[in-house]
Predicted model as a PDB file, atoms N, CA, C, CB and O in Angstrom, pLDDT in the B-factor column:
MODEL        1                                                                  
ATOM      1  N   UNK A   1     -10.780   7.897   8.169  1.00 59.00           N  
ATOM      2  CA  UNK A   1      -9.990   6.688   8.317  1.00 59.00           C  
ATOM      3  C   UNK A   1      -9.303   6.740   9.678  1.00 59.00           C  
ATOM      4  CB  UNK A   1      -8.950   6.539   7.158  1.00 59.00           C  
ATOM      5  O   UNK A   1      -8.621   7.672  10.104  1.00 59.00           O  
ATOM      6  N   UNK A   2      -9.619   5.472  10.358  1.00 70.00           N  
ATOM      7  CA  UNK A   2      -8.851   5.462  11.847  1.00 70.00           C  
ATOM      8  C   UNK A   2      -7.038   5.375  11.609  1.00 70.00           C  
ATOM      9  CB  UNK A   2      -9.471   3.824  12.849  1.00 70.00           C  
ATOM     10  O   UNK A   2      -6.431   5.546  10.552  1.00 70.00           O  
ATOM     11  N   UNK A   3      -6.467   5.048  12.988  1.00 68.00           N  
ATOM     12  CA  UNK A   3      -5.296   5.371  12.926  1.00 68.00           C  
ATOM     13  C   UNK A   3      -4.996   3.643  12.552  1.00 68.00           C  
ATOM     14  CB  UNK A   3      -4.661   6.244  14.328  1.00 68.00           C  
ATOM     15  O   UNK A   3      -4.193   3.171  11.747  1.00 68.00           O  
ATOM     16  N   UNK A   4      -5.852   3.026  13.357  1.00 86.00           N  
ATOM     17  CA  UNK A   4      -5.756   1.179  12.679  1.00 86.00           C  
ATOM     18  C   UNK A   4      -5.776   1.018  11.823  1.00 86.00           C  
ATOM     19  CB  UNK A   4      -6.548   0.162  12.788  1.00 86.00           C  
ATOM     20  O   UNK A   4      -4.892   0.305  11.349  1.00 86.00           O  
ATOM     21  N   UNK A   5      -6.711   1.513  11.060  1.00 87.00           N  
ATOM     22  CA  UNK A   5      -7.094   1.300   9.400  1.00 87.00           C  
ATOM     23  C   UNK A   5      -5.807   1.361   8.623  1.00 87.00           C  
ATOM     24  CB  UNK A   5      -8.163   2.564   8.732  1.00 87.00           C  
ATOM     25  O   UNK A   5      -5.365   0.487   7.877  1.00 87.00           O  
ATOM     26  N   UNK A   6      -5.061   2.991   9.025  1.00 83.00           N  
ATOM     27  CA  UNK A   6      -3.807   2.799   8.079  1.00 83.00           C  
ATOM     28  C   UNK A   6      -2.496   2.443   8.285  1.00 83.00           C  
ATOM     29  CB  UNK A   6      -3.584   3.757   7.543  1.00 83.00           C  
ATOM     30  O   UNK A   6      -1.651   2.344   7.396  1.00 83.00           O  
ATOM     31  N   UNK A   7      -2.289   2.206   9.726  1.00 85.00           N  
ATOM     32  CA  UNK A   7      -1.417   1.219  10.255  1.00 85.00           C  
ATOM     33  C   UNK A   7      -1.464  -0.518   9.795  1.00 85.00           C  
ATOM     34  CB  UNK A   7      -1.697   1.379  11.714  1.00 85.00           C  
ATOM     35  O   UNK A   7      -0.510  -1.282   9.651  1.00 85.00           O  
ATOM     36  N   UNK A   8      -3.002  -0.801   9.629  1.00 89.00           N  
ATOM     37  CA  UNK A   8      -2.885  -1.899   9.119  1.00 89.00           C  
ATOM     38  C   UNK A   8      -2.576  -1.867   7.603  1.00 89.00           C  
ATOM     39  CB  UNK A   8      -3.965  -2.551   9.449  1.00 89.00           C  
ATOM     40  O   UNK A   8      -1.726  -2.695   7.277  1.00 89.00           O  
ATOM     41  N   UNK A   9      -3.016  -1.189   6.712  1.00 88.00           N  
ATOM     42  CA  UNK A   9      -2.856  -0.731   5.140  1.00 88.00           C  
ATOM     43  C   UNK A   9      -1.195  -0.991   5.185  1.00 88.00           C  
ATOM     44  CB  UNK A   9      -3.438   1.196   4.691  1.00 88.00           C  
ATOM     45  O   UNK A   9      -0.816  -1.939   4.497  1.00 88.00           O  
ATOM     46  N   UNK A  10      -0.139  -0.229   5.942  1.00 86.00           N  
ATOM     47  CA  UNK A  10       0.867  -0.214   5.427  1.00 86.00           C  
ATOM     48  C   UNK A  10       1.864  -1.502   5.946  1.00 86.00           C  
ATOM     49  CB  UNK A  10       1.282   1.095   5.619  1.00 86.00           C  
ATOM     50  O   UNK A  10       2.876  -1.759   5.293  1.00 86.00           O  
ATOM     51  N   UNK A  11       1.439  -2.461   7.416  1.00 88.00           N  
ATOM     52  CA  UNK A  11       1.529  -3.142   7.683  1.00 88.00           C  
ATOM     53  C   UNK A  11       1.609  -4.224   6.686  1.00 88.00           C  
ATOM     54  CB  UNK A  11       0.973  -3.008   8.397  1.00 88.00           C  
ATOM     55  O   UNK A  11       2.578  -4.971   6.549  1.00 88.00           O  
ATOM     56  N   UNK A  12       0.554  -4.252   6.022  1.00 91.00           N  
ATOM     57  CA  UNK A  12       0.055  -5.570   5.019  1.00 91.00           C  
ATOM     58  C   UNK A  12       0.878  -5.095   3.793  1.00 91.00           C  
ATOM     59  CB  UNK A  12      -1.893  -5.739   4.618  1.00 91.00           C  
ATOM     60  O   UNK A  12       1.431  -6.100   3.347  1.00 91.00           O  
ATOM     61  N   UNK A  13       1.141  -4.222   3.196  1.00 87.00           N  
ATOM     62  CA  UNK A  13       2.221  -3.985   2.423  1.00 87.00           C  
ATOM     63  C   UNK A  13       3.220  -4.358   2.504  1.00 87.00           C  
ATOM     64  CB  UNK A  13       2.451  -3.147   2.313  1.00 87.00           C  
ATOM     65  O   UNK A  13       3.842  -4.778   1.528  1.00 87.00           O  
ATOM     66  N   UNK A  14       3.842  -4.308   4.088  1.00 87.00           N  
ATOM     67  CA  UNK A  14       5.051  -4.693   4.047  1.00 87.00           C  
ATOM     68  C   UNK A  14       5.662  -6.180   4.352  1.00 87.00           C  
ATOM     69  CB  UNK A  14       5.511  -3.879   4.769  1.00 87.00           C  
ATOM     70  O   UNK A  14       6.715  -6.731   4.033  1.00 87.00           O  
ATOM     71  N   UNK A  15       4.589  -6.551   5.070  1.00 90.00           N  
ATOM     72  CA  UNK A  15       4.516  -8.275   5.068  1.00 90.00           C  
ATOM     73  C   UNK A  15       3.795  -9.267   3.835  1.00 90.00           C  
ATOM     74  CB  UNK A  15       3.627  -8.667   6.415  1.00 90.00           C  
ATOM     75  O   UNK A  15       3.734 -10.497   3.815  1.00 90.00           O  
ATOM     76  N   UNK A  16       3.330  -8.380   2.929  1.00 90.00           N  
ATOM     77  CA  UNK A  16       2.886  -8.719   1.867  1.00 90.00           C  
ATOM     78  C   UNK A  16       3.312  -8.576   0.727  1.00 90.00           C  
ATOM     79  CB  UNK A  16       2.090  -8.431   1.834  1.00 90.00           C  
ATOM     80  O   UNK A  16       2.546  -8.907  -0.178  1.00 90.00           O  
ATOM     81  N   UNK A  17       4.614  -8.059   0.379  1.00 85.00           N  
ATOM     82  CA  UNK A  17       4.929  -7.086  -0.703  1.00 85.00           C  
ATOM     83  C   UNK A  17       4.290  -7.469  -1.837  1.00 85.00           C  
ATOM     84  CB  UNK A  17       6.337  -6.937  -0.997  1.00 85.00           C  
ATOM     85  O   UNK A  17       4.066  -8.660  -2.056  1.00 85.00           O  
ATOM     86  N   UNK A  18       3.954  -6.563  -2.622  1.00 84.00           N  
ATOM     87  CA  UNK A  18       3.212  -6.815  -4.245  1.00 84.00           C  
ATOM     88  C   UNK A  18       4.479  -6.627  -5.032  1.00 84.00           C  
ATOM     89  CB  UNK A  18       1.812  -5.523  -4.847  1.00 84.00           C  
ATOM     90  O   UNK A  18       4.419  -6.909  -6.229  1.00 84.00           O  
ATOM     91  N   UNK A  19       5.503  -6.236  -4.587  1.00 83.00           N  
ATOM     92  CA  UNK A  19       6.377  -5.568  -5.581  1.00 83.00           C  
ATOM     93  C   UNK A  19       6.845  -4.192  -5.002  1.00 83.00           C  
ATOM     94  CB  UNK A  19       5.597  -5.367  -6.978  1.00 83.00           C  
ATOM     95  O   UNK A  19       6.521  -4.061  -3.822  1.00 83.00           O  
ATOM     96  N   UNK A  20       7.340  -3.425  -5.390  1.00 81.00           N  
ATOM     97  CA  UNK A  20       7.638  -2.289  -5.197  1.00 81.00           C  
ATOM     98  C   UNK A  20       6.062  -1.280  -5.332  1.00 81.00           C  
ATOM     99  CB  UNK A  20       8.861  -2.035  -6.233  1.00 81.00           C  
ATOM    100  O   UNK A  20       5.430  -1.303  -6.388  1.00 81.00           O  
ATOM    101  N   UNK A  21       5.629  -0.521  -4.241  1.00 80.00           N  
ATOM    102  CA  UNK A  21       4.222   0.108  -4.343  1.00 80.00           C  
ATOM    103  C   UNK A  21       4.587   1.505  -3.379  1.00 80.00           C  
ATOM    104  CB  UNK A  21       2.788  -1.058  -3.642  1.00 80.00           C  
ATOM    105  O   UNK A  21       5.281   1.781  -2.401  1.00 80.00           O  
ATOM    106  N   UNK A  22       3.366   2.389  -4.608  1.00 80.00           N  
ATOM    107  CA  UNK A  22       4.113   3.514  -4.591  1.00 80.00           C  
ATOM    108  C   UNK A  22       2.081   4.152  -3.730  1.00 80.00           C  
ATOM    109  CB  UNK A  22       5.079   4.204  -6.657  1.00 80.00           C  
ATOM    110  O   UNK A  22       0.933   3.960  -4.131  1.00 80.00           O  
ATOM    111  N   UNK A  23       2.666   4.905  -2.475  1.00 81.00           N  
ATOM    112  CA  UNK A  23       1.453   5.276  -1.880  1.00 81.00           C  
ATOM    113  C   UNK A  23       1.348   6.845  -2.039  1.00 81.00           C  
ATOM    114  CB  UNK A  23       1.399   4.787  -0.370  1.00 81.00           C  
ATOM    115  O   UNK A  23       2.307   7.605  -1.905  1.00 81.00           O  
ATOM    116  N   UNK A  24       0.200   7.187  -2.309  1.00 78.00           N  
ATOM    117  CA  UNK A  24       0.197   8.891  -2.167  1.00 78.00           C  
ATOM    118  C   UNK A  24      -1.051   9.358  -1.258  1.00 78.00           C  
ATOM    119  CB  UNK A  24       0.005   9.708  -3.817  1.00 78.00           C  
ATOM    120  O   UNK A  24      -2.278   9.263  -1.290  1.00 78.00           O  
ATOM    121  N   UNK A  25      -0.272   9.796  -0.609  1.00 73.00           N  
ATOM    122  CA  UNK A  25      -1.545  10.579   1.148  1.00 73.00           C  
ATOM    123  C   UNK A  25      -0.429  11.256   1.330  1.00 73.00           C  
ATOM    124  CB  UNK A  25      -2.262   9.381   3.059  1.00 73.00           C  
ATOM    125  O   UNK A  25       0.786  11.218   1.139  1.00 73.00           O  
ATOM    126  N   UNK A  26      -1.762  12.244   2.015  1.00 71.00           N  
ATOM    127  CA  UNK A  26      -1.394  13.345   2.551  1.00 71.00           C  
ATOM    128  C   UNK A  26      -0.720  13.093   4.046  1.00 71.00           C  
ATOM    129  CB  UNK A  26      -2.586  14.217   2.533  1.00 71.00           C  
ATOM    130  O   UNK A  26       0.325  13.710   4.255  1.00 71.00           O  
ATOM    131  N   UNK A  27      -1.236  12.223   5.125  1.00 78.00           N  
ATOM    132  CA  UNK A  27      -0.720  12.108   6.187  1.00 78.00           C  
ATOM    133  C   UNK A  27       0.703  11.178   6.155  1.00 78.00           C  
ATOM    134  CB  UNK A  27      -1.774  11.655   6.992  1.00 78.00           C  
ATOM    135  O   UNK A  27       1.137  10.495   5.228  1.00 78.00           O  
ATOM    136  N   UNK A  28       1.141  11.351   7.202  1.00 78.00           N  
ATOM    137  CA  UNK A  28       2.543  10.974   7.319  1.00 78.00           C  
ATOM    138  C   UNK A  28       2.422   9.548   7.795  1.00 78.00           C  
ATOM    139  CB  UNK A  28       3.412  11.928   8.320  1.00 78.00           C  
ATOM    140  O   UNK A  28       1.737   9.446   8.813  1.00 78.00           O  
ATOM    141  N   UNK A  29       3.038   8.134   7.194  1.00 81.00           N  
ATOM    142  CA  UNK A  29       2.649   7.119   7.623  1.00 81.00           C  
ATOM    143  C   UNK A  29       3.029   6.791   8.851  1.00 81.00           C  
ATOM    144  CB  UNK A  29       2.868   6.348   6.903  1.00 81.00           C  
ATOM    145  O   UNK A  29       4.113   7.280   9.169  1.00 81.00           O  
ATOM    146  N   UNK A  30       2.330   5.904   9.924  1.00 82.00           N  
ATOM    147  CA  UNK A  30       2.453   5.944  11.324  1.00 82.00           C  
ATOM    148  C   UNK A  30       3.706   5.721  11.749  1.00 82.00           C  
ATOM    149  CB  UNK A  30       1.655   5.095  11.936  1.00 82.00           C  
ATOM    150  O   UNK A  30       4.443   5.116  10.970  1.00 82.00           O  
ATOM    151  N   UNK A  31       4.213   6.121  12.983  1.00 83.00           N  
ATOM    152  CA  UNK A  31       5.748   5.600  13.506  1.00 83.00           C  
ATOM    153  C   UNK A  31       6.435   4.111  12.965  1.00 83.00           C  
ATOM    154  CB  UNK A  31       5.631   5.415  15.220  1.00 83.00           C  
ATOM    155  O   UNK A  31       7.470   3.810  12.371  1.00 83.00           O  
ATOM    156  N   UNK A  32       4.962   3.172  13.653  1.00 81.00           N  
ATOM    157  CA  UNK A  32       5.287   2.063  13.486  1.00 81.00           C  
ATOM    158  C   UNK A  32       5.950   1.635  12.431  1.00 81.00           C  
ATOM    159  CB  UNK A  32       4.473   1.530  13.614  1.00 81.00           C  
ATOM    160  O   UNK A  32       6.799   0.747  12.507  1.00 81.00           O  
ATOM    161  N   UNK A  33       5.680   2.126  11.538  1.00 81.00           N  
ATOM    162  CA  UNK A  33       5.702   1.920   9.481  1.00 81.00           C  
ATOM    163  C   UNK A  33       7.148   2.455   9.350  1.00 81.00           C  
ATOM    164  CB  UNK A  33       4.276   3.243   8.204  1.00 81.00           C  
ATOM    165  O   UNK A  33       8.100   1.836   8.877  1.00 81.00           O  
ATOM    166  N   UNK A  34       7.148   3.626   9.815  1.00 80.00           N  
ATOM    167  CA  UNK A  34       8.360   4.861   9.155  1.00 80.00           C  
ATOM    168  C   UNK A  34       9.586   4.033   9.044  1.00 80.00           C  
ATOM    169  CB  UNK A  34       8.784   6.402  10.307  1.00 80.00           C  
ATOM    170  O   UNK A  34      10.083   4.087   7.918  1.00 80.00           O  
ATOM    171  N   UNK A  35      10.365   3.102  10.100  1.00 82.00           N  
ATOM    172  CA  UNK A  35      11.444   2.260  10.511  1.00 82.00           C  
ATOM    173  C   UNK A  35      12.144   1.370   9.435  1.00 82.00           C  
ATOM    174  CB  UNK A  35      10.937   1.418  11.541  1.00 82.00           C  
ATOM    175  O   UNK A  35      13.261   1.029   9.048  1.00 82.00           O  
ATOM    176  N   UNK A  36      10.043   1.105   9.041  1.00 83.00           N  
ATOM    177  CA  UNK A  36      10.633  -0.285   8.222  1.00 83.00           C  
ATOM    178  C   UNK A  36      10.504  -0.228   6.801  1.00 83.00           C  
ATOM    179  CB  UNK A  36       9.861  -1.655   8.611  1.00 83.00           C  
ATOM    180  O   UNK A  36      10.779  -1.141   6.023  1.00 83.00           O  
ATOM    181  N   UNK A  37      10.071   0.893   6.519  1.00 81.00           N  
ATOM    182  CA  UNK A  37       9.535   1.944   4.820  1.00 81.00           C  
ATOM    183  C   UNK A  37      10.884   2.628   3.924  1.00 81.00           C  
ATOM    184  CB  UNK A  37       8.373   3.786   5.379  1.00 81.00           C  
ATOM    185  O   UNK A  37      12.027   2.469   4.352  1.00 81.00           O  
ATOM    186  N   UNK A  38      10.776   2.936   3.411  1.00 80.00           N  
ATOM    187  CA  UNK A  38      11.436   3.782   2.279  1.00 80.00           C  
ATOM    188  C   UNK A  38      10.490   4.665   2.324  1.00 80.00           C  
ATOM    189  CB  UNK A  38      11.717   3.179   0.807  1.00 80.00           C  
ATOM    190  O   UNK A  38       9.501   4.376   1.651  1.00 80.00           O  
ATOM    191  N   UNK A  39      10.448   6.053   3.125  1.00 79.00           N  
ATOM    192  CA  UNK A  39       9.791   7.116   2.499  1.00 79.00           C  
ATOM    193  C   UNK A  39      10.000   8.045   2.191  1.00 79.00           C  
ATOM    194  CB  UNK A  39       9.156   7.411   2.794  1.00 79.00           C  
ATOM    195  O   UNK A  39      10.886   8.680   2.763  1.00 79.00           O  
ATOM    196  N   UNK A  40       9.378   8.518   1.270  1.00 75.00           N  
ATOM    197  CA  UNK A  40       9.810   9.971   0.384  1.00 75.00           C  
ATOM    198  C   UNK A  40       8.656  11.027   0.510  1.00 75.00           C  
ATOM    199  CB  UNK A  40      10.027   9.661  -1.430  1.00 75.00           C  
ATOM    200  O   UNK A  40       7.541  10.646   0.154  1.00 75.00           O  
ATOM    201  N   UNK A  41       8.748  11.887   0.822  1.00 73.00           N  
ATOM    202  CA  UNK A  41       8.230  13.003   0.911  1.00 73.00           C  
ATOM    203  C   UNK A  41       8.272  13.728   0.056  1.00 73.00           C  
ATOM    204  CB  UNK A  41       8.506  13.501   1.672  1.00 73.00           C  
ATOM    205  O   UNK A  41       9.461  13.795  -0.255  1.00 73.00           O  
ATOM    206  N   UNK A  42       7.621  14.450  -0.660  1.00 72.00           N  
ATOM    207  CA  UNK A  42       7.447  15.715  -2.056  1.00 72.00           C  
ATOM    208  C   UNK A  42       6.862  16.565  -1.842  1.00 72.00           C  
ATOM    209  CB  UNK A  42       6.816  15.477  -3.310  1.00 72.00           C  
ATOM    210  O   UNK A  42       5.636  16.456  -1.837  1.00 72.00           O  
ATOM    211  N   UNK A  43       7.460  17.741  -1.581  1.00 67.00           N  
ATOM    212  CA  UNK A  43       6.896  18.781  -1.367  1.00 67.00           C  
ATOM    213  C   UNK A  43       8.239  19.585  -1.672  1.00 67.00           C  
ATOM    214  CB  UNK A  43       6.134  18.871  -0.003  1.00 67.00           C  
ATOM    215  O   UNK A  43       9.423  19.256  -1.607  1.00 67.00           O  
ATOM    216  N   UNK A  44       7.424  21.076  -2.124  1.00 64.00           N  
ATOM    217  CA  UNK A  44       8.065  21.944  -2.556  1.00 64.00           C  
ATOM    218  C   UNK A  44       9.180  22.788  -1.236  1.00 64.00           C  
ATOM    219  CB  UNK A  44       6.945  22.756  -3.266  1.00 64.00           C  
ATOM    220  O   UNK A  44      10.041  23.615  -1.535  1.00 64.00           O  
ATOM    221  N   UNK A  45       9.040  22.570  -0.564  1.00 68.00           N  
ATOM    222  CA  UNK A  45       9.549  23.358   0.790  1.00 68.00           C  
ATOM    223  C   UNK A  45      10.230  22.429   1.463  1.00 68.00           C  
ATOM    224  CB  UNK A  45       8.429  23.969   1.785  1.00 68.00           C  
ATOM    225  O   UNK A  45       9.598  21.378   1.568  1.00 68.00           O  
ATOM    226  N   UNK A  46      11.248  22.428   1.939  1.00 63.00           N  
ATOM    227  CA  UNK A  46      12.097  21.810   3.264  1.00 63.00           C  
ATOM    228  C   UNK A  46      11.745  20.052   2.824  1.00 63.00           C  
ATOM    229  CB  UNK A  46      11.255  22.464   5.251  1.00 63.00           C  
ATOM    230  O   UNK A  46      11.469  19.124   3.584  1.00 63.00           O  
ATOM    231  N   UNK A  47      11.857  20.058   1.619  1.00 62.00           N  
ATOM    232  CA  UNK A  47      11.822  18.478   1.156  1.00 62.00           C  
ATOM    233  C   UNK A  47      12.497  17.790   0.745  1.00 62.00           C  
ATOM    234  CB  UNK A  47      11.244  18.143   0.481  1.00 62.00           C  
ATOM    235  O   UNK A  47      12.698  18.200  -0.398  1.00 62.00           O  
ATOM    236  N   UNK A  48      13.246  16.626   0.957  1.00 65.00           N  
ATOM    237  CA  UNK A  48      14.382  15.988  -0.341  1.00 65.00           C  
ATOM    238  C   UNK A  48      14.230  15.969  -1.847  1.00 65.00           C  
ATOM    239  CB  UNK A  48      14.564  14.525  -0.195  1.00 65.00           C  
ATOM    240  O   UNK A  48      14.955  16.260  -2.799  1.00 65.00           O  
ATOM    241  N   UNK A  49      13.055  15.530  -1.693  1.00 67.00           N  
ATOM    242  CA  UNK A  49      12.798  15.723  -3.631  1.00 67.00           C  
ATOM    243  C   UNK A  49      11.480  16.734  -3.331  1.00 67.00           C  
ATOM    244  CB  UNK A  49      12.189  13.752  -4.891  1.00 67.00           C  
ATOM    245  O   UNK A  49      10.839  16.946  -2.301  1.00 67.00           O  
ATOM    246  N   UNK A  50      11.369  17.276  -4.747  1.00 66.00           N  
ATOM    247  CA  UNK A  50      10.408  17.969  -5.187  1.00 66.00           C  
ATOM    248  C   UNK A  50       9.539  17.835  -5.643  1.00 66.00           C  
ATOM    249  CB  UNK A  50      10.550  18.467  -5.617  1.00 66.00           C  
ATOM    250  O   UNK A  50       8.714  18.745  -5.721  1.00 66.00           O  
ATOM    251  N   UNK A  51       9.281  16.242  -6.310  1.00 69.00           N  
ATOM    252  CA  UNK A  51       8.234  15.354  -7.053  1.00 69.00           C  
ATOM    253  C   UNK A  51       8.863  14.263  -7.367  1.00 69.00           C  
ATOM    254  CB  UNK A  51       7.609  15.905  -8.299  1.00 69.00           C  
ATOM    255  O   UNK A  51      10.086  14.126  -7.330  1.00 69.00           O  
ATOM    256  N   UNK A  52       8.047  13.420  -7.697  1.00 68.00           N  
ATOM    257  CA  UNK A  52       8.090  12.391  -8.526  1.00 68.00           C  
ATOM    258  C   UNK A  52       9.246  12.185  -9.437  1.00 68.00           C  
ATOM    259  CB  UNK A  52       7.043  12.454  -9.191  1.00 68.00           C  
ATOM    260  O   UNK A  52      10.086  11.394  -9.009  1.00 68.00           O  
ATOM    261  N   UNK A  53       9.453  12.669 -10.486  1.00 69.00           N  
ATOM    262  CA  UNK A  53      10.359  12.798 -11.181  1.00 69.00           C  
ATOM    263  C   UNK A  53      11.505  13.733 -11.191  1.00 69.00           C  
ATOM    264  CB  UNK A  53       9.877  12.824 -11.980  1.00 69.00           C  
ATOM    265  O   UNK A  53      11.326  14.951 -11.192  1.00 69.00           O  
ATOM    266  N   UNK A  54      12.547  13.250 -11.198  1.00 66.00           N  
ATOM    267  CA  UNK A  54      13.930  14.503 -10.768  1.00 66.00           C  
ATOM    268  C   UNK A  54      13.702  15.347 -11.640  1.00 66.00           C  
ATOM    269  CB  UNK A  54      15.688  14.113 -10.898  1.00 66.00           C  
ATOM    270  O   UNK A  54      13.145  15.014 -12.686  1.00 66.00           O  
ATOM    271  N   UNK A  55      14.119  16.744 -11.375  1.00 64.00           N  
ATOM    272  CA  UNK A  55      14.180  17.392 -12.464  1.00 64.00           C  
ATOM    273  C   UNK A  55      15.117  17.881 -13.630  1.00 64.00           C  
ATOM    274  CB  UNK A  55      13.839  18.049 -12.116  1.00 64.00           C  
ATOM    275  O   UNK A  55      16.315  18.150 -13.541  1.00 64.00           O  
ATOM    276  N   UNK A  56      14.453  17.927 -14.546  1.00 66.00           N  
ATOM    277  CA  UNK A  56      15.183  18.123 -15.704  1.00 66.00           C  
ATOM    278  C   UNK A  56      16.317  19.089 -15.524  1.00 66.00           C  
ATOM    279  CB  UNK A  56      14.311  18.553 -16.739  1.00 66.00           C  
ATOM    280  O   UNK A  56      16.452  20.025 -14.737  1.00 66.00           O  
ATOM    281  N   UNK A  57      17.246  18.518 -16.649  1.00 67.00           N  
ATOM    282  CA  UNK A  57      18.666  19.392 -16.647  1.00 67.00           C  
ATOM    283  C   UNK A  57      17.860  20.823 -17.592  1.00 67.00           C  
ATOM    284  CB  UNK A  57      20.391  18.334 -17.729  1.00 67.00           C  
ATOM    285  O   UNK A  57      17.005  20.815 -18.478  1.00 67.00           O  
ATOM    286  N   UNK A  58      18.645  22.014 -16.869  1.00 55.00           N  
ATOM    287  CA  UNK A  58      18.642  23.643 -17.326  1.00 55.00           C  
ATOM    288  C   UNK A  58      19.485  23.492 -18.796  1.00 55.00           C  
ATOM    289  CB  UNK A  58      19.620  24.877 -15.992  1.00 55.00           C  
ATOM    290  O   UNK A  58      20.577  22.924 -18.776  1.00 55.00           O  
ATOM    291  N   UNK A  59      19.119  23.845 -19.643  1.00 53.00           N  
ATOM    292  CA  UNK A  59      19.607  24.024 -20.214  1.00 53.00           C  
ATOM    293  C   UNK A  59      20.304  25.920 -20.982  1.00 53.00           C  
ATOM    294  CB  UNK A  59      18.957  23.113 -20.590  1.00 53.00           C  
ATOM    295  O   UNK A  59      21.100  25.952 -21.921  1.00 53.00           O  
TER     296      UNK A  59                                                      
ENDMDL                                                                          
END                                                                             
């Protein structure tokens, strides 16, 4: 996939909204995008969240 291809993908999302839409890739979405996005990152290391779902209280 070119760098157009997913510059345009997230482009059209955002001038298009469906609703609230939830993307999962591995690459980091382009500069252009980042500004105007809500993004979340998940990963286990040096990440704000850790997944998808917060995690459960320790009991």
């Amino acid at each position: 996939m070119t760098a157009d291809v997913a510059e345009n993908f997230y482009r059209d999302l955002l001038e298009n909204p469906p609703g609230q839409a939830i993307v999962i890739e591995n690459p980091t979405p382009p500069a252009s995008i980042r500004g105007r996005a809500t993004v979340h990152a998940f990963s286990v290391d040096g990440s704000e969240r850790q997944g998808f779902f917060p995690p459960r209280e320790r009991q």
